[in-house]
C-alpha positions as CSV (number, residue, x, y, z in Angstrom):
1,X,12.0,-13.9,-4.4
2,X,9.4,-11.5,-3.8
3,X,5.6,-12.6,-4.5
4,X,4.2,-9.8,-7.0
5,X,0.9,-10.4,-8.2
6,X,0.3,-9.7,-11.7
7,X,-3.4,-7.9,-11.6
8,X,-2.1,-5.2,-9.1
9,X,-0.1,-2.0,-9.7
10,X,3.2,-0.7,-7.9
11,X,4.5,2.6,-6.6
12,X,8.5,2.9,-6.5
13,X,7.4,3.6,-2.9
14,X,6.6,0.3,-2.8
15,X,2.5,0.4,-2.0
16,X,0.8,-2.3,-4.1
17,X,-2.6,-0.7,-5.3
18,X,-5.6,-2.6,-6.9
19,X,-8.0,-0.7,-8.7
20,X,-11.8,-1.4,-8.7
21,X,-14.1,0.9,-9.9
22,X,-13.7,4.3,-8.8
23,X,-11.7,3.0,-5.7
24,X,-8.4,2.0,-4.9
25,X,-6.8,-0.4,-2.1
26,X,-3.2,0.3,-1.0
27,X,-0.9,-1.4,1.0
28,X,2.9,-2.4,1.3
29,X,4.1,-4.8,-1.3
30,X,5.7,-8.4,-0.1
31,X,9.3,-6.9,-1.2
32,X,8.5,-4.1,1.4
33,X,7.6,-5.9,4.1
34,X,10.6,-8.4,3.6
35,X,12.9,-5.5,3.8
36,X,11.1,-4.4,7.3
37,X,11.2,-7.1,8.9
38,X,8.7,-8.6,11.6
39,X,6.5,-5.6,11.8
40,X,5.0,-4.5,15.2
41,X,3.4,-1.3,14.9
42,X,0.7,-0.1,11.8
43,X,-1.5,2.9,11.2
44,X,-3.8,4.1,8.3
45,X,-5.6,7.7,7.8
46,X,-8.9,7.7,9.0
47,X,-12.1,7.7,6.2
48,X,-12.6,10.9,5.4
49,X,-9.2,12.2,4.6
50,X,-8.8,13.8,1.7
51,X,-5.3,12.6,0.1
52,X,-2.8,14.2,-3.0
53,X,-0.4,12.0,-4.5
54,X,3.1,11.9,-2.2
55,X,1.0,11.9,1.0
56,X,0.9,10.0,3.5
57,X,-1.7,7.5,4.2
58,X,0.0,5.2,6.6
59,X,2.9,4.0,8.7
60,X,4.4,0.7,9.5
61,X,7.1,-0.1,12.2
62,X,9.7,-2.8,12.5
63,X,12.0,-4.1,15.1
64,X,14.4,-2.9,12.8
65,X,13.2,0.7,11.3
66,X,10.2,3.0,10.4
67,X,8.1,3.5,6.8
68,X,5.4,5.7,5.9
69,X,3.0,4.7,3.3
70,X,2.3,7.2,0.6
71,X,-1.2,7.8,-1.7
72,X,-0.8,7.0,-5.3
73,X,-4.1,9.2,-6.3
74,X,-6.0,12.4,-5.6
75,X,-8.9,11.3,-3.2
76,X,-10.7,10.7,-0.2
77,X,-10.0,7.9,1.9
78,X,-13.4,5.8,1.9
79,X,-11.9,3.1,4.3
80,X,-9.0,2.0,6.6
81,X,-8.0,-1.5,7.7
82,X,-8.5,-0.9,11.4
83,X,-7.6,-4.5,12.1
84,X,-3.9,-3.6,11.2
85,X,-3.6,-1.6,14.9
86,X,-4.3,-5.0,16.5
87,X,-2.6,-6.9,14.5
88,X,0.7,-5.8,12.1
89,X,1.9,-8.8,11.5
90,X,-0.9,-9.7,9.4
91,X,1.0,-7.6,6.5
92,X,4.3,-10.2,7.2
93,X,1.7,-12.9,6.7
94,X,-0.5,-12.4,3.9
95,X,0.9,-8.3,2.9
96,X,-1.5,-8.6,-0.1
97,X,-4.9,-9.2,1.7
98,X,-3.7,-6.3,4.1
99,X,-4.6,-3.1,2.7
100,X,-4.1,-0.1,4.8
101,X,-6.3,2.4,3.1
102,X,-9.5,2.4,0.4
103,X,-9.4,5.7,-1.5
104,X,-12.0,6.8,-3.3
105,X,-10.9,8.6,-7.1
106,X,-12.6,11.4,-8.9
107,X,-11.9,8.7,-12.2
108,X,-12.0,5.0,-12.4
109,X,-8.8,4.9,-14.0
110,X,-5.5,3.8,-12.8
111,X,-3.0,6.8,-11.0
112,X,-0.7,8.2,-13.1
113,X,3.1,6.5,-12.6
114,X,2.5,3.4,-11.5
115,X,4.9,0.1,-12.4
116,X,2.7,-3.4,-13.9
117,X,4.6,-6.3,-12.0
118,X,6.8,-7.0,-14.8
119,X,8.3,-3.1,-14.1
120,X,7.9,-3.3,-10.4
121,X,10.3,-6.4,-10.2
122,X,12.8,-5.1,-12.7
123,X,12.7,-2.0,-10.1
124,X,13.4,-3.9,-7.1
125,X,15.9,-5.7,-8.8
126,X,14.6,-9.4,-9.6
């Protein structure tokens, strides 16, 4: 079973996003990184990127495949988790303490379309 934190929000993309203030952190739920597998490769946006939603923000690679991490929010990317290109498997160890991307939002409201934890498991099937 999957570990899904209640407080945080869920894209069917599977990014977990926590909202505080007018920013956002994203990163790849523990469902996500599960399914990936032992990851050896990771890469956010640079600060300063503007972002739509459906863009992407991020990429992650696996012994087994290849995922790209989308943005849940019109923005500008205020941060990125530079420690990820060192060190990827940091997302198989703890994936909700490593975020890929802080975005910064226009309003300090939640993005539009996003699944509570309740939703987000009965999504992935749990």
């Amino acid at each position: 079973m999957s570990n899904i934190p209640q407080e945080l929000r869920y894209a069917k993309t599977h990014e977990w996003v926590q909202l505080t203030g007018n920013l956002i952190r994203v990163g790849i739920t523990d469902h996500a990184q599960c399914e990936l597998g032992d990851l050896v490769f990771a890469e956010a946006k640079p600060a300063g990127t503007p972002v739509k939603p459906g863009q992407v923000i991020g990429s992650v690679e696996s012994v087994k495949t290849a995922s790209d991490l989308y943005s849940p929010a019109d923005g500008v990317i205020a941060a990125s988790n530079a420690s990820l290109a060192d060190q990827p498997e940091q997302i198989n160890t703890d994936p909700y303490a490593s975020w890929f991307v802080e975005i910064e939002l226009a309003a300090a409201d939640w993005p539009a379309g996003l699944m509570t934890a309740a939703e987000y498991k009965t999504f992935i099937g749990e």
